[in-house]
C-alpha positions as CSV (number, residue, x, y, z in Angstrom):
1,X,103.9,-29.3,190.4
2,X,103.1,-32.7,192.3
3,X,104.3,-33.5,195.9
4,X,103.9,-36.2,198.3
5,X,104.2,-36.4,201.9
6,X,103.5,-39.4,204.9
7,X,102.5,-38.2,208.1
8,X,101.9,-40.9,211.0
9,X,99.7,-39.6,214.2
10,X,100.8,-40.9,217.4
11,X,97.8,-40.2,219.0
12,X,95.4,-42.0,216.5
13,X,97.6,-44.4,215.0
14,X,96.7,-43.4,211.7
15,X,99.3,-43.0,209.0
16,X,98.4,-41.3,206.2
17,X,99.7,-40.3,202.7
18,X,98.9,-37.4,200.9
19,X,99.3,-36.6,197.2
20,X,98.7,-33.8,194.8
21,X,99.1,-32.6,191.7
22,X,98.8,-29.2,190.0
23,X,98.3,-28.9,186.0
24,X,98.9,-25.4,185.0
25,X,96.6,-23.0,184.2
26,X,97.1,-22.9,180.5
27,X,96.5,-26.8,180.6
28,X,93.6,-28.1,179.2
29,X,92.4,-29.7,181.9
30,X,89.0,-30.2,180.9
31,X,90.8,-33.1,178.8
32,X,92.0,-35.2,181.4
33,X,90.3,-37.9,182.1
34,X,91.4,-39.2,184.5
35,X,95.0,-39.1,187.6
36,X,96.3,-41.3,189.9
37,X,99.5,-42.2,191.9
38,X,101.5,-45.2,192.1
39,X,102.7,-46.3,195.9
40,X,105.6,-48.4,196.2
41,X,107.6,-49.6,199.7
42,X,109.6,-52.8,199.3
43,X,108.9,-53.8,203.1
44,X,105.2,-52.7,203.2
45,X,102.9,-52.5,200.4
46,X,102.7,-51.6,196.7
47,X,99.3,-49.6,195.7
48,X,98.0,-47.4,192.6
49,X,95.5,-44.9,193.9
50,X,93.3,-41.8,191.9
51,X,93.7,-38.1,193.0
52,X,90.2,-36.5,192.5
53,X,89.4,-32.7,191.3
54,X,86.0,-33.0,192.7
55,X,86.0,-31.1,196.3
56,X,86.0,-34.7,197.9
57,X,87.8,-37.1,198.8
58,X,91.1,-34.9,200.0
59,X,90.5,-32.6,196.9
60,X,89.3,-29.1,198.8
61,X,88.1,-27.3,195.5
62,X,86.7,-29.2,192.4
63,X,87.4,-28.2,188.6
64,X,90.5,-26.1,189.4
65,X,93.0,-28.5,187.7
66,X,94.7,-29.5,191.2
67,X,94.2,-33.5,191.8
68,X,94.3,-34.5,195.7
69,X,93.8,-37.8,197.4
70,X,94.4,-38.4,201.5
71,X,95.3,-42.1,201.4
72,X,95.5,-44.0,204.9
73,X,98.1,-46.6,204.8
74,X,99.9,-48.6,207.0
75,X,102.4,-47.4,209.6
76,X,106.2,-47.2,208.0
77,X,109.3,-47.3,210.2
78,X,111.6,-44.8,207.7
79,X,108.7,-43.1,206.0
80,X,110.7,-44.1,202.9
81,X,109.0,-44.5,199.4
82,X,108.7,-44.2,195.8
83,X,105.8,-42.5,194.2
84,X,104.5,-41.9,190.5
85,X,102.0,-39.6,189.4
86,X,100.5,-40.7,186.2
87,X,97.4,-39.1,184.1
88,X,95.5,-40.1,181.0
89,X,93.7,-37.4,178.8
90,X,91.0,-37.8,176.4
C-alpha cells in the first residue's frame, strides 16, 4: 500500500506533504536498499524525496518495512499533484 496526502495549516502557514509506503510482510525487506518519492506540480515545484524506515524523520517505527517521510513544501492553491513511489533493492 502507498498513499500520499497535502495538508496546509492556516495557522502556521506551513504546508506539508506526507508520504508512505507499506511493503508486505512476506517482503524481504531487509533487501531494500533504499525508497523515495517523486513530486511533481506543473505551477509549483518538481522534487524527488527518500521515505525512511528508521523511527525519524516522519517514520514512527524503524525496521517494520513501512517507509514515511513529512515533506514541507510550498503552499498549493488546488492541492493538485502527481506522485511516484520508487524503490531499489540490493
Amino acid at each position: 500500500m502507498s498513499a500520499a496526502w497535502y495538508i496546509y495549516d492556516n495557522q502556521l502557514s506551513v504546508a506539508t506533504i506526507n508520504a508512505q509506503i507499506n511493503f508486505h510482510t512476506e517482503s524481504p525487506i531487509e533487501l531494500i536498499d533504499s525508497v523515495w518519492i517523486e513530486v511533481n506540480h506543473e505551477d509549483y515545484f518538481n522534487f524527488h524525496e527518500i521515505l525512511y524506515d528508521n523511527g525519524a524523520n516522519g517514520d514512527p517505527i524503524p525496521g517494520n518495512g513501512s517507509y514515511n517521510s513529512s515533506i514541507e513544501t510550498l503552499q498549493m492553491e488546488n492541492g493538485v499533484y502527481d506522485i511516484n513511489f520508487n524503490y531499489t533493492s540490493n
